[in-house]
N, C-alpha and C positions, 0 to 999 in steps of 0.2 A: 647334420642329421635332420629327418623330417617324422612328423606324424602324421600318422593315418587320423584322416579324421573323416565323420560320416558324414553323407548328405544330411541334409533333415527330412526328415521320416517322408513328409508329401512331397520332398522333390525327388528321392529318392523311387517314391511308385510312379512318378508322371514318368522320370526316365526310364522306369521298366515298361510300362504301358507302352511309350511313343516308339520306342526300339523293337517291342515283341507286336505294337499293333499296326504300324502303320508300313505300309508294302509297296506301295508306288510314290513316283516324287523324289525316288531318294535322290536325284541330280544334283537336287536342288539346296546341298549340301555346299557345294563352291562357291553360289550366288550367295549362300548366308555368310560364310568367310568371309568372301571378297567385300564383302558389304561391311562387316564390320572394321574391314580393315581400310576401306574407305573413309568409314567415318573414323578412324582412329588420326586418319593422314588428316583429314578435315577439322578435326581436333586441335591439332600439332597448327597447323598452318594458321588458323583463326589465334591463337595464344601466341605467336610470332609477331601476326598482327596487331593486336592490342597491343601488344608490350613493345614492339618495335625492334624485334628483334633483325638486326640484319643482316647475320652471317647465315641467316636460313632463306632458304630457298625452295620454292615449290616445285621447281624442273630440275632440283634432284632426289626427287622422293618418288616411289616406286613400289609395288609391289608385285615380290617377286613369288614364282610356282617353280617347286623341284619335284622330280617323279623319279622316285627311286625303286626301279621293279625288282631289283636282286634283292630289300632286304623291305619291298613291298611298303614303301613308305611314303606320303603325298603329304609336301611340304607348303604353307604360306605364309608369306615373311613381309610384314610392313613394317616402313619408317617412322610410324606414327609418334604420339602421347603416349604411349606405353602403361603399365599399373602397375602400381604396389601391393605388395603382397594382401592387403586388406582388401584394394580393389579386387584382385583375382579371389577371392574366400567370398566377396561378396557378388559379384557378379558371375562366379563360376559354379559357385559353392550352394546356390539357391537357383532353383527354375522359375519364371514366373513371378516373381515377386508381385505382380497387379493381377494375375489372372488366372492364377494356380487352380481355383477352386473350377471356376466355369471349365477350363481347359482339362482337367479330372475329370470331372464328369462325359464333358466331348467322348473323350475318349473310351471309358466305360461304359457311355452307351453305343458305341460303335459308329458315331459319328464318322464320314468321309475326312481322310487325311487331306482333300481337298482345299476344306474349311478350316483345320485348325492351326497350321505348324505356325505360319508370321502374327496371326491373331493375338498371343498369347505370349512374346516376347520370348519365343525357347528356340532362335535361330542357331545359337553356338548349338546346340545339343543333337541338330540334326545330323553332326558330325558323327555321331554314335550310330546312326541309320549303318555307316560303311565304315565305321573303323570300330576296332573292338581295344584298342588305346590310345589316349591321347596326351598328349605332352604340350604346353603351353609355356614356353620361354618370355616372360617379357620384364621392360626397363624402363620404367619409369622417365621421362624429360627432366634433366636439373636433378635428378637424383644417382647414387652411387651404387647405390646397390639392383641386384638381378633376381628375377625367384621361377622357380619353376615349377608351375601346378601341375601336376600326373594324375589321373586315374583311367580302371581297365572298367570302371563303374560296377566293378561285383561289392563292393564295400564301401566307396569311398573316394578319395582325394586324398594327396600328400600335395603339402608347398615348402619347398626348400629354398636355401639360398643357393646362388649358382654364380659361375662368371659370365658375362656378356656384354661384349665393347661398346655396342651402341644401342642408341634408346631403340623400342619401340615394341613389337611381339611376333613371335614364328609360332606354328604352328605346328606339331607335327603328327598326322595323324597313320597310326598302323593298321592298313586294311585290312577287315575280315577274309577269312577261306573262303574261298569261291564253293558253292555250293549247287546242287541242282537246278536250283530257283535262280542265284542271282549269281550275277558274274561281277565282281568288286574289282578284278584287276584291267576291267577295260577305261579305271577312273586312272589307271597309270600311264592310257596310250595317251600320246602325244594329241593325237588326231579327235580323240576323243574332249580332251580337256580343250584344245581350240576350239571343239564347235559347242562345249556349255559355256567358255566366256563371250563368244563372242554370240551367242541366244539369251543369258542372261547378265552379261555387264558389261557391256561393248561401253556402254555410254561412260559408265566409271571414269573422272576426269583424271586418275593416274594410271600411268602404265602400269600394265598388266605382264611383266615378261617370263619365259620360261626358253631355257637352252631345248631347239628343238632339232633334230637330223633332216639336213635335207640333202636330195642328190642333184649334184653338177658335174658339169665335166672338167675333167683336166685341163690343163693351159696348154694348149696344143697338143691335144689329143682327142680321138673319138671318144676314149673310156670315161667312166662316170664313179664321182668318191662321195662316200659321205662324208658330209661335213658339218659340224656341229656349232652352230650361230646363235645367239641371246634374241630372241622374235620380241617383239612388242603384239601384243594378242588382243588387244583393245584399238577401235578410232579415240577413243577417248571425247570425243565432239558429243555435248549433252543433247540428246534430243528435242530439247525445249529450243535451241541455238539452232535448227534447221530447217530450213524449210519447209511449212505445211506440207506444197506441194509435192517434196520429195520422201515423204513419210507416210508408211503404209498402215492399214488398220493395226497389221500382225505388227508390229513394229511398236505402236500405242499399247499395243497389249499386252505387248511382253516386258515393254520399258513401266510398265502400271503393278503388273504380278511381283514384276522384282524392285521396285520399290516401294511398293505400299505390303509388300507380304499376302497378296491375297493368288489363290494360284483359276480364279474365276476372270475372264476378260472383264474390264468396265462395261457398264450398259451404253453411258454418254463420255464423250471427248469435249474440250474445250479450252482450243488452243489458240491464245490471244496475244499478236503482239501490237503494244499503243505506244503510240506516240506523242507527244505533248509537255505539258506541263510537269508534270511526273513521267516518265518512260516505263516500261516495264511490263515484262512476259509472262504469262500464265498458262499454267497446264493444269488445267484441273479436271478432275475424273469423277462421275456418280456408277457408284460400286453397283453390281449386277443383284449381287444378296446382301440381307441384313448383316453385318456384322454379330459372332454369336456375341459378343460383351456390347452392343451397341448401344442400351437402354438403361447400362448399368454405371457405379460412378468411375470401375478404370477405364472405360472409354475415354480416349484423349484426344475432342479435336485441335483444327487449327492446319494451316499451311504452311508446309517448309518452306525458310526462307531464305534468298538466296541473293547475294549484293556483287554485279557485276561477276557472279558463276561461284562466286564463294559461300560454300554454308554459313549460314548463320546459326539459325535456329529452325529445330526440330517440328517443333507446333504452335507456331505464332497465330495463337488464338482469335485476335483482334481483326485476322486477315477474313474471316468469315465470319456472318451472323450465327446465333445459336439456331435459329431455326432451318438452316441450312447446312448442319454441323455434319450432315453425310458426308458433304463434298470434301472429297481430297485430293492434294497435288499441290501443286509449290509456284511461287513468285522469286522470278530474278528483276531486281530493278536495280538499274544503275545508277542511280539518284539516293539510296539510301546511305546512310555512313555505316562503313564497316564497325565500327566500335558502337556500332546503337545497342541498348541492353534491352532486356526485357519489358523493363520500367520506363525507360524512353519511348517504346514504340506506340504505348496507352497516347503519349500527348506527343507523338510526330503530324503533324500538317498532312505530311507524305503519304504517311501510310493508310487514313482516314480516307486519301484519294483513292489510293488503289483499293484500297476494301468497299466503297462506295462503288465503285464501278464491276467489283466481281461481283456483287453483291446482283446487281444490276442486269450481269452477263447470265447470272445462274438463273436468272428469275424470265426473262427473257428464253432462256431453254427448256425450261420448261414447259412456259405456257407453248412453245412453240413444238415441243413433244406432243400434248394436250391436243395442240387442232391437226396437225399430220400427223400422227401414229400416236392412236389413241390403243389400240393394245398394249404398245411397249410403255405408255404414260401410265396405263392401271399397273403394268408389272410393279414400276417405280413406286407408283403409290401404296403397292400393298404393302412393300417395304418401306417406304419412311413417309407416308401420306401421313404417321399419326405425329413425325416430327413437324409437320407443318399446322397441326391442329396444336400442338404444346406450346408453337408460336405465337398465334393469335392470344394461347389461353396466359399464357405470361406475362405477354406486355398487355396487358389484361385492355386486350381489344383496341391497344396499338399500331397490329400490324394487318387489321382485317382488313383493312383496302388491298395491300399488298398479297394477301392470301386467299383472301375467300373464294377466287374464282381458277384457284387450283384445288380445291376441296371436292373429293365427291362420297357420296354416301351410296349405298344398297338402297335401288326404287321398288316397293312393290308391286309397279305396274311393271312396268318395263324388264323388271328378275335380272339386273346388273345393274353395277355403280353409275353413276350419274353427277352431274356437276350441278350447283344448284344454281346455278343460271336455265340450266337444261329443266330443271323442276319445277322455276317459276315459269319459262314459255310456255310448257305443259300445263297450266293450271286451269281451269273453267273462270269464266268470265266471275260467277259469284262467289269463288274461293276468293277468303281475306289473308290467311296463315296459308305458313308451310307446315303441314304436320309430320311430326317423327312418334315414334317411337323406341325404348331402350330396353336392353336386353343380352346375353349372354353370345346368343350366336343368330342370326338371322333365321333360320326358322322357329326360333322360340318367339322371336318378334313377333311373327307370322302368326302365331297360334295364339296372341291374347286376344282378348274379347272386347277389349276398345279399338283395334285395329278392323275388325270386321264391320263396326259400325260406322267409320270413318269411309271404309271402299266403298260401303254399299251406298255411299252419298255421290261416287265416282272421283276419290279425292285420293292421289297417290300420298303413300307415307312412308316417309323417311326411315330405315335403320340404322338403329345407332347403336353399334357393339365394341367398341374400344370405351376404354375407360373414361378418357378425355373426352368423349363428344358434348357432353351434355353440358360440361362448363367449358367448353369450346363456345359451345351456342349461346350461353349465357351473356359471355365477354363479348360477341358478336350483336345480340339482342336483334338484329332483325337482318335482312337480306333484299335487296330491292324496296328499301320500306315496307317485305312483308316480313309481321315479328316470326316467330317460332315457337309452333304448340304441342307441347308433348300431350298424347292421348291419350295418358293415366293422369291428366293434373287436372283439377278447377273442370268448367265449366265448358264443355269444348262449343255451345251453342248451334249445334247442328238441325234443329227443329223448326217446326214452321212455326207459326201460329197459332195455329188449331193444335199442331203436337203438344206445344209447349200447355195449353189450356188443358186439352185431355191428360197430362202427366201432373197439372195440379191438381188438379179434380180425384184422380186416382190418389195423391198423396195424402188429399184431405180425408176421403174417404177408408184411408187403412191408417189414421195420424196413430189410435191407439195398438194397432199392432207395430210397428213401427219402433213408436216407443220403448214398447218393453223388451222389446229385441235388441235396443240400445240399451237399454237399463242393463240387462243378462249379459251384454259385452264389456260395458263397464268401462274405464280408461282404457281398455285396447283401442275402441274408437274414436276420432272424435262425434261422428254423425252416420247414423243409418238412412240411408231415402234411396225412393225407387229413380230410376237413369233409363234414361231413350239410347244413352250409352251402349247399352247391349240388344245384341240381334238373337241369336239363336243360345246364346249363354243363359246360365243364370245368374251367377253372383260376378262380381269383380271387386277391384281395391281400387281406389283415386287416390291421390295425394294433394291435398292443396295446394295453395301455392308456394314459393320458398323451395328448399329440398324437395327432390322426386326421391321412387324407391332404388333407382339404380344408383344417383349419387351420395345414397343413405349405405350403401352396400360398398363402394366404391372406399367412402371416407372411412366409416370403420373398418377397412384393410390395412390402414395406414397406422404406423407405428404407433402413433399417439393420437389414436382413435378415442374422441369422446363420447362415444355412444350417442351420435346423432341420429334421430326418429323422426325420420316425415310422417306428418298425420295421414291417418288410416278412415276413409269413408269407406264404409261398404255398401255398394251401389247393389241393389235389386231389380232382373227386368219382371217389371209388372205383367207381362206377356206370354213368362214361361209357365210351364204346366208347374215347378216346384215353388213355384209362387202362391198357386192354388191351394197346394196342397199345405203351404205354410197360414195360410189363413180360414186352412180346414182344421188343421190343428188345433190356431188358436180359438176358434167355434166351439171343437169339442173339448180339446183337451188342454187347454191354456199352461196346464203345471209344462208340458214340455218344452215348450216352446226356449226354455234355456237350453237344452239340449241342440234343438234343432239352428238354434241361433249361432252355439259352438260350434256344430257340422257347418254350416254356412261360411262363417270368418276363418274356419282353418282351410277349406275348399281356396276362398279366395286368394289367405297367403301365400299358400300353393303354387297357383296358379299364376302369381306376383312375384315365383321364385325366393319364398321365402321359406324357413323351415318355420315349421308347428312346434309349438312349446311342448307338448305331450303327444308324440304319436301313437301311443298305447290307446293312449285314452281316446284318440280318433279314430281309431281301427274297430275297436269295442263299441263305440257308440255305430260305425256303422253296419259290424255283424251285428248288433241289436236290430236295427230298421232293417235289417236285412228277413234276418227271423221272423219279424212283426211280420212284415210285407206278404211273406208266406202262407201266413196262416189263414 
């Protein structure tokens, strides 16, 4: 006897969601089968290996395709490792388990089925695209018992015991009615299911077979019968094991789609086979878009590993650096030991080799994207340009030889990214720094008031709107031996001589307005004083040195945010007409000037992208001068 048991509540709507929303792709329902029944065989075979098992053998293991169009049923049956009843409730019985949540939302907002189906680990469930029940037979390796997980997904799941002679799992899925829209029984034609294995699994190293009809002739006769023969539907030959030369883009792109789950071509290819000390082949791939969980913790890198064409392991981490952690694709070496664990690989000789030299291969393709095809280098960069900035900021300015000059940022002169090699050749003889500035999105860059003062000296500046840039730059400290000067901090020293004399002179001369203007701000600032810093503005914010305000925004986002505060000058240009008017004030009417001081520092926060502790009370103060002004 069995029980019905429910999904859980959020696997239960992602399977409604992914069946009611997603409408193209559905093919690609036999590449996720076959795939798992791949690694199921792969499974089985490695467990043989360790243990030494020797009455098993890998050339008779197979997986088989039945197409039953009288009672409309499309079967697939491997030899694999098989599961136990807990295994099918837990890997059947939950969608997602890593990425439930992102993968909800995808789809709720309407996300392209494009981007999410291999994403998010819910490959069995695409089965549901074209069958509307599914039955899963499987038998555990070394165990005695059978169970069979059923459901039509309106409620649930049943798992029962059942009888089944030999290990492993079948499949059996009951196609939906053919409908206006979609035609589900062309997944029964013979003809059909040849040309999705051999588009999406040809490579698969087991046979692929399925009894198919073909016509011949008689033995001594003109006439022609059908006859029905067990086809092998795969080369089974892995595409890493073939020739560059005989290998085509479509080929790389489709062996990428259907093994990494993305259904987007790669951007880059990188197919290497060495020889030497260590031997061993690499395929590895830089994905076209960001992954949607890329930046989050179930993102899983690492390159499948592979010893003389046998799986190893899944995502052997070690085979790539963290700041390279887009790249995907896999390592066959025939030098590694089959029995190596996960714990072994950390302190193999071997492996250190080959990951030293991918390491080396990626880095090298890059830069070599960078000088020929600098469009398709920014595409890449806009998508993982800020994993190469995490790089630098982690191995806390570790890896800035190896990185800095794949880094580019937004040039205010120029109105596109830039490298900052490109930045410093561009510099005027009497520029000392590179200047940036930070900010939310590049035109807000644009629009502060330290930036204006900085162009109009003819000095390109940096923007910098990812989160990381600024302690990117930090761990960096300088470029070419020139440092990096953010244009809200300290003292940017842009003045001549004679500037710098006339902007004392004006200080000395207004010290007691000044003051009490400080005095009326009270600890919000540390210091009030007039700045050559501004052109046509009138107030701004500087930060000292230490924290800026973008990394002061940036850190209290973070979980355990201690309320860090960069200090707060507010700069005054002595030049502007509300300058005048603030020391007309204090002339006549000095009581205000608290006032006018509070309109000032909340302008400035403003404008520093900060919110105002009371906007009531800023609004009020300036429909007051409003009225005044009036009269």
């Amino acid at each position: 006897m069995s029980d019905k048991k429910e999904f859980k509540a959020e696997s239960k709507r992602l399977l409604d969601l992914m069946i009611n929303s997603i409408y193209t792709h559905k093919e690609i329902f036999l590449r996720e089968l076959i795939s798992n029944a791949s690694d199921a065989s792969d499974k089985l075979y490695y467990k043989a290996l360790q243990e030494n098992i020797t009455s098993f053998s890998r050339e008779d293991m197979a997986i088989n395709l039945i197409a039953d169009k009288e009672n409309r049923t499309l079967t697939i049956a491997d030899e694999g490792i098989g599961m136990t009843k807990e295994e099918l409730e837990e890997h059947l019985g939950t969608i997602a388990n890593s990425g439930s949540y992102e993968f909800k939302n995808a789809l709720e907002k309407g996300v392209s089925d494009v981007d999410i189906i291999g994403q998010f680990g819910v490959g069995f469930y695409s089965a549901f695209m074209v069958a509307d029940e599914v039955e899963v037979y499987s038998k555990k390796y070394g165990e005695d018992k059978a169970y069979l997980w059923k459901s039509d997904t309106s409620d649930g799941y049943t798992v029962e015991e059942v009888e089944k002679a030999e290990h492993g799992t079948t499949i059996i899925l009951h196609l939906k009615k053919d409908t206006e829209e979609e035609d589900y029984s062309k997944y029964l034609d013979q003809y059909e299911i040849e040309r999705l294995v051999k588009k999406y699994s040809d490579y698969v190293h087991y046979p692929i077979k399925m009894d198919v009809t073909t016509s011949r002739k008689k033995e001594d006769s003109d006439e022609y019968e059908d006859v029905v023969e067990n086809k092998t539907l795969n080369s089974q030959v892995p595409l890493w094991k073939r020739q560059k030369k005989d290998i085509t883009k479509e080929e790389y792109d489709e062996f990428y789609k259907a093994k990494f789950n993305d259904f987007e071509a790669p951007q880059r290819v990188m197919h290497n086979v060495v020889e030497g000390a260590v031997s061993y082949t690499s395929l590895l791939f830089i994905p076209s878009k960001t992954p949607m969980n890329y930046y989050s913790q179930d993102y899983k890198k690492g390159l499948q590993l592979y010893s003389r064409g046998v799986f190893i392991m899944d995502h052997a981490e070690d085979l790539v650096p963290e700041h390279f952690r887009f790249v995907k694709g896999l390592v066959d070496s025939q030098d590694l030991n089959l029995n190596i664990s996960r714990e072994m690989l950390q302190h193999d000789r071997k492996m250190k080799v080959i990951a030293n030299k991918i390491e080396k291969r990626i880095q090298t393709e890059l830069e070599k994207m960078l000088k020929n095809d600098r469009d398709e280098y920014i595409t890449f960069f806009k998508n993982f340009g800020m994993q190469l900035k995490f790089g630098i900021y982690n191995s806390y300015g570790m890896l800035k030889d190896k990185l800095q000059d794949l880094l580019m940022f937004y040039s205010s002169d120029k109105k596109e990214l830039i490298t900052l090699k490109e930045y410093v050749k561009a510099m005027p003889e009497n520029q000392k720094e590179i200047y940036y500035a930070s900010g939310e999105t590049v035109e807000k860059c644009d629009l502060l008031p330290q930036v204006e003062a900085v162009k109009s000296k003819g000095y390109d500046v940096l923007y910098m709107t990812d989160n990381v840039d600024e302690f990117c730059l930090q761990m960096m400290r300088d470029y070419d031996s020139k440092t990096f000067k953010n244009v809200t901090q300290g003292d940017l020293d842009l003045e001549t001589e004679d500037e710098k004399k006339e902007l004392e002179q004006k200080t000395e001369d207004n010290k007691p307005l000044l003051e009490i203007v400080k005095k009326a701000l009270g600890d919000k600032v540390q210091d009030v004083k007039l700045s050559h810093r501004l052109k046509s503005h009138p107030v701004c914010l500087a930060s000292g040195d230490g924290v800026s305000f973008e990394m002061e925004k940036v850190l209290n986002q973070m979980p355990d945010a201690q309320g860090v505060k960069a200090g707060r000058i507010l700069e005054i240009n002595p030049d502007h007409d509300l300058f005048k008017s603030l020391q007309s004030v204090y002339e006549k009417e000095p009581v205000k000037i608290d006032e006018y001081a509070s309109i000032l520092f909340d302008q400035a926060l403003l404008i520093a992208g900060f919110s105002i502790d009371d906007p009531v009370d800023f609004s009020n103060k300036i429909t007051k001068l409003m009225i005044e002004a009036s009269k």
